[in-house]
BALUM-152890 format. One record per residue (C-alpha): residue number from 1; residue in one letter; x, y, z. Coordinates in Angstrom, 1 decimal, m for minus. Layout:
<recs>
REC   marti   ketor       c1       c2       c3
REC     NUM       A        X        Y        Z
...
</recs>
This chain:
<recs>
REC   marti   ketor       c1       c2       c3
REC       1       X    m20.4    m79.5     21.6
REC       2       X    m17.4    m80.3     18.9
REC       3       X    m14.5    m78.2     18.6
REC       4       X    m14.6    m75.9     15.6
REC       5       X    m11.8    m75.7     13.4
REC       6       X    m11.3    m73.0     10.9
REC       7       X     m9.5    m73.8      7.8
REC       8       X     m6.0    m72.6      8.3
REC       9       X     m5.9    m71.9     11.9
REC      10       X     m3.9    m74.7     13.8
REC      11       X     m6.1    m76.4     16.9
REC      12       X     m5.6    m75.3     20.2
REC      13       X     m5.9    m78.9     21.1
REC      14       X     m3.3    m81.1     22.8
REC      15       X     m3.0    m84.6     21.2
REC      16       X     m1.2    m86.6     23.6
REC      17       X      0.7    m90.2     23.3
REC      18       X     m1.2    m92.7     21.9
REC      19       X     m4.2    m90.3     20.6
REC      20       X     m6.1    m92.4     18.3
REC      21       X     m7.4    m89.8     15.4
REC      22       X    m10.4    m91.3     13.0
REC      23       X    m11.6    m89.3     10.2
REC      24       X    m14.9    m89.4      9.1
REC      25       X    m17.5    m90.2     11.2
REC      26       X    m20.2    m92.1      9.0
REC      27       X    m20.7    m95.8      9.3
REC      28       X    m17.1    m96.9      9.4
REC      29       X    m16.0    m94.1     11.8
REC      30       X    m19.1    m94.7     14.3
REC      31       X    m18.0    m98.3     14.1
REC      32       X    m14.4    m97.4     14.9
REC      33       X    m15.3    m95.4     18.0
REC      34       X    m17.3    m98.5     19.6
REC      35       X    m15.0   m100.9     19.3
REC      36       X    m11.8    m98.7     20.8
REC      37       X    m13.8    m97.6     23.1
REC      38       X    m14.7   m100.9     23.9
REC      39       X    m11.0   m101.9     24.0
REC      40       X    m10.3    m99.3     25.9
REC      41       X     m8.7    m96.5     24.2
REC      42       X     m8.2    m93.3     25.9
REC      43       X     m7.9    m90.5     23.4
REC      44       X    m10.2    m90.9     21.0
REC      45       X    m10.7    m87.5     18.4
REC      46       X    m13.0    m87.6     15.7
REC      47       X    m13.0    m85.2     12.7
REC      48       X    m16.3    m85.0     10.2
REC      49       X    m17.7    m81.9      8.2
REC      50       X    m20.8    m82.6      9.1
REC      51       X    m22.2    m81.4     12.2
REC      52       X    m25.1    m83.9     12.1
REC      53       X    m23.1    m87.1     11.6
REC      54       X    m20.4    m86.1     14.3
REC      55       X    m23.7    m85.6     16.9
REC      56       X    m24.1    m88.8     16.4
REC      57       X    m21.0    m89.8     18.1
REC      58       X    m20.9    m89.8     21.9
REC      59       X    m19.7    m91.4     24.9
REC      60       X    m16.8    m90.5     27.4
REC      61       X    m13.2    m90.0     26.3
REC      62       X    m14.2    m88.9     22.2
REC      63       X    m13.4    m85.6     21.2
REC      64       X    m15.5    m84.3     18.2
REC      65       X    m13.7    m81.5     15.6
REC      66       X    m16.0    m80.2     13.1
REC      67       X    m13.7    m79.8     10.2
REC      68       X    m12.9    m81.3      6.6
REC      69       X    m10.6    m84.4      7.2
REC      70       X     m8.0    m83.9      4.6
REC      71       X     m7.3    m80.2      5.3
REC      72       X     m7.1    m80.8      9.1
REC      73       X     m4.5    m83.6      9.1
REC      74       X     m2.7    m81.1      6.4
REC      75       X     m2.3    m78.4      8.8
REC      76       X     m2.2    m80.6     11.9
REC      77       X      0.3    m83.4     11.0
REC      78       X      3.1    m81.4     12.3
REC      79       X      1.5    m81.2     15.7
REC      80       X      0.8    m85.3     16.2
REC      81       X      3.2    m87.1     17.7
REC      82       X      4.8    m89.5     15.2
REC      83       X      2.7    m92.5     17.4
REC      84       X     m0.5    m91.1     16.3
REC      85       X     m3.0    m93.6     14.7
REC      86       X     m4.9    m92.4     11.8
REC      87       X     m7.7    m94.7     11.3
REC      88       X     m9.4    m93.5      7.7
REC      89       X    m13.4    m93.8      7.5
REC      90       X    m13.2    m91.5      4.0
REC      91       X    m14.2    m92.9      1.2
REC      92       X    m11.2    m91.8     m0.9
REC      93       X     m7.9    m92.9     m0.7
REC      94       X     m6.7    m91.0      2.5
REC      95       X     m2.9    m91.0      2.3
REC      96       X     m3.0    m90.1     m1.0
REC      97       X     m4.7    m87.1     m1.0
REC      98       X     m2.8    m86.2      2.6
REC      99       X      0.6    m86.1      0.6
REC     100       X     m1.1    m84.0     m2.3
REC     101       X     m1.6    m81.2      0.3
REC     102       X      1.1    m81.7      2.4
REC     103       X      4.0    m81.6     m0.4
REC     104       X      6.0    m78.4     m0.4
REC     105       X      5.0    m75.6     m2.7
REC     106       X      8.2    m75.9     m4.5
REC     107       X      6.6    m78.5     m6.6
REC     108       X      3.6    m79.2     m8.7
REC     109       X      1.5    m82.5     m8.6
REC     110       X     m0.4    m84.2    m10.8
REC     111       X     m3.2    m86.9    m10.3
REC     112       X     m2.7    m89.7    m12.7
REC     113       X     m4.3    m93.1    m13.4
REC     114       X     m3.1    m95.6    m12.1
REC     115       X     m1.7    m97.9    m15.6
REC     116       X     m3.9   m100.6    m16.6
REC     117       X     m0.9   m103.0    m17.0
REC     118       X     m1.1   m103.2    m13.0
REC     119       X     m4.6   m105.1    m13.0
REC     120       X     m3.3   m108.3    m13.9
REC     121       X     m0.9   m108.3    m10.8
REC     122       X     m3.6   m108.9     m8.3
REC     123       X     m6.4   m111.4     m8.1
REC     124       X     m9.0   m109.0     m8.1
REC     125       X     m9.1   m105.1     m8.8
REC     126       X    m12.1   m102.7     m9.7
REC     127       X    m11.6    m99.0    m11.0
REC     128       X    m11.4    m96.7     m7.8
REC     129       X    m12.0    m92.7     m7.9
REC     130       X    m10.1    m90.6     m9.5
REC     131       X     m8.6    m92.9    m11.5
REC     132       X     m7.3    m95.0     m8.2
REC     133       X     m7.2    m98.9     m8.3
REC     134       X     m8.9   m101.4     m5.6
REC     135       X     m6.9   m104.4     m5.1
REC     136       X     m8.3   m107.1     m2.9
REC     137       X     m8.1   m111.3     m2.8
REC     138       X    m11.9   m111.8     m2.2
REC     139       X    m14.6   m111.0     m4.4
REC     140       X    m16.8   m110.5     m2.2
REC     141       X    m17.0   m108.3      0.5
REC     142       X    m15.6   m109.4      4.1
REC     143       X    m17.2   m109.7      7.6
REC     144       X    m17.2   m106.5      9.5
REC     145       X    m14.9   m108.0     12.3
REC     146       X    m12.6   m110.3     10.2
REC     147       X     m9.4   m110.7     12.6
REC     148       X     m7.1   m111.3      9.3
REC     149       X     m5.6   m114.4     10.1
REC     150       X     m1.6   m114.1      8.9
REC     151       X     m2.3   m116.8      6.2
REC     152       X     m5.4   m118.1      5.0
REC     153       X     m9.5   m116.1      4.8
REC     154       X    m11.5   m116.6      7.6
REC     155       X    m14.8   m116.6      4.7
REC     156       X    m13.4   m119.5      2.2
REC     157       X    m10.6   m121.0      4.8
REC     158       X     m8.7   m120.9      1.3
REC     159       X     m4.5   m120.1      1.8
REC     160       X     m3.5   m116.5      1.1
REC     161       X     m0.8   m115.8     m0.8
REC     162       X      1.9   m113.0     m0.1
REC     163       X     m0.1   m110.0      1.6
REC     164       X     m1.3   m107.2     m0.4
REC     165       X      1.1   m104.6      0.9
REC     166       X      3.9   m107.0     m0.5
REC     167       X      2.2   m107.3     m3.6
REC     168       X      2.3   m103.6     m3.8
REC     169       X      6.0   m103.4     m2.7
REC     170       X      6.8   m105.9     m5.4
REC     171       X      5.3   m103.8     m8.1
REC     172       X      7.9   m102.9    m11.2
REC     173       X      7.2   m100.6    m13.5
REC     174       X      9.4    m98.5    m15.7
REC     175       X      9.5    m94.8    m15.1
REC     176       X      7.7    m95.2    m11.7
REC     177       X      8.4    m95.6     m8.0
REC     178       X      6.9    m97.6     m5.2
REC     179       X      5.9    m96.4     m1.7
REC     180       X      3.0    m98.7      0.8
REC     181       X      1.7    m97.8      3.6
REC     182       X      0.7   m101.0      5.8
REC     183       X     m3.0   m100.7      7.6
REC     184       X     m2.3   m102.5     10.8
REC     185       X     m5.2   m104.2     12.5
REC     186       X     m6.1   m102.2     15.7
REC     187       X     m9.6   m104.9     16.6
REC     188       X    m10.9   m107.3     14.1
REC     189       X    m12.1   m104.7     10.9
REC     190       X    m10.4   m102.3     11.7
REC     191       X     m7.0   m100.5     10.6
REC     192       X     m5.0    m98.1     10.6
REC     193       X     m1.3    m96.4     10.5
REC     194       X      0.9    m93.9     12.2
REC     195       X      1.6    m90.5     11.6
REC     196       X      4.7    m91.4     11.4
REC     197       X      4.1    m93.6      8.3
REC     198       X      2.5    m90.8      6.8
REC     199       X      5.3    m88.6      7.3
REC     200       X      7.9    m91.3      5.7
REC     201       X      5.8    m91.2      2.9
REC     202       X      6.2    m87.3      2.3
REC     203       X     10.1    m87.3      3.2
REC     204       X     10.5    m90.2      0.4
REC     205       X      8.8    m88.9     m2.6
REC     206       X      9.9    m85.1     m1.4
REC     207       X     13.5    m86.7     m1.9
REC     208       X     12.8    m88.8     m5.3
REC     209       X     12.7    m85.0     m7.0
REC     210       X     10.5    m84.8    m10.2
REC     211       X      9.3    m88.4    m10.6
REC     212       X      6.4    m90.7    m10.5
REC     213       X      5.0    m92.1     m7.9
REC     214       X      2.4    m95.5     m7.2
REC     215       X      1.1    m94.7     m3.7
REC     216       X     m0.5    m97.7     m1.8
REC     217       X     m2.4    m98.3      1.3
REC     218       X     m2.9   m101.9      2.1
REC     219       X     m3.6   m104.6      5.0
REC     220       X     m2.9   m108.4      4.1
REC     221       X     m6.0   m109.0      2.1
REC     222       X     m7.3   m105.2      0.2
REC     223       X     m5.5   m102.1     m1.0
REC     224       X     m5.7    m98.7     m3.2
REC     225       X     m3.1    m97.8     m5.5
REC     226       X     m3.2    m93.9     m6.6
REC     227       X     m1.0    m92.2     m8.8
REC     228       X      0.8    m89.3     m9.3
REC     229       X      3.4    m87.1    m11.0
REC     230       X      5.7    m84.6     m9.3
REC     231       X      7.5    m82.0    m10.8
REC     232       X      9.6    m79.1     m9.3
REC     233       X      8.0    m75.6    m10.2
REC     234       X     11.0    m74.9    m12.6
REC     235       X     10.2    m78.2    m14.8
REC     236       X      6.7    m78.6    m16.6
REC     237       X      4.4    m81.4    m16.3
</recs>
């Protein structure tokens, strides 16, 4: 049976060095079990809403917590070690809507789209959700277990240029800020970043004060870019 979690109530649950936590537990998450499991990874937690699609995943070593994924790594990021891999199998732009719940009350946030002047920085882009962006350099969409070579496509054997993350980070636009978080490859198709990342993310744009911020996930080849605007309770947005 999966472990319950009640919105609000921190898990009794111990998450040791090198826990591996993958939320969502559709196609993407199912896939992400069997290969680390395959690879041999220890502790394995999965978190999914729904009870029916986290029955679905089994084997020894995966713990199952029925709970929303956004809320839960809200009220739990304090209790992973930094070390923690968060492997996102959401389709929303995971980060991003992390560090909407886990800023401090003292300030207000506001979702923004992302500028259109940004799609002519990358070779390819489509309109995300919520007014996010989708950066990638294919347009089309990549094996399952691409290994992401460090400078060419495995599809069209074609050169890469710089990766996307440095794309990102090479963004400039006036009146906003910069922050990317790098997806590092854990198997071939699959990604994921620390808790620790996450957590540098928070500290910087808590710091920047009232500002805005681009906010990017990214491996070498695809991205997201979300937006938003911060303001401390005293200004208005």
């Amino acid at each position: 049976m999966p472990k319950v979690w009640k919105k609000g109530k921190k898990s009794s649950v111990p998450f040791p060095e090198g826990s591996v936590v993958i939320i969502g537990a559709g196609h993407f998450g199912t896939r992400a079990v069997k290969v680390l499991r395959e690879r041999g990874s220890k502790h394995l937690w999965v978190v999914e809403k729904d009870e029916k699609a986290l029955a679905g995943i089994t084997g020894l070593g995966v713990e199952r917590i029925l709970a929303e994924g956004i809320p839960f790594l809200a009220d739990h990021a304090g209790l992973l070690p930094p070390s923690t891999i968060i492997v996102p199998a959401l389709p929303v732009h995971l980060a991003f809507e992390w560090l909407r719940k886990a800023l401090k009350r003292d300030y207000r946030r506001r979702r923004i789209k992302v500028p259109s002047p940004l799609k002519s920085l990358f070779p390819h882009t489509w309109e995300g959700s919520e007014g996010s962006l989708l950066v990638s350099y294919a347009d089309f969409r990549c094996p399952d277990d691409c290994p992401e070579p460090a400078d060419h496509c495995t599809v069209t054997g074609k050169r890469r240029g710089k990766p996307m993350y440095g794309l990102i980070e090479d963004v400039t636009l006036p009146g906003y800020r910069v922050h990317v978080i790098r997806s590092r490859q854990l198997a071939p198709g699959l990604g994921g970043y620390s808790v620790g990342e996450l957590k540098g993310l928070l500290a910087r744009v808590e710091s920047g004060g009232g500002s805005k911020w681009l906010v990017g996930t990214a491996c070498k080849c695809h991205g997201v870019v979300s937006a938003l605007e911060i303001r401390e309770k005293t200004a208005e947005l």
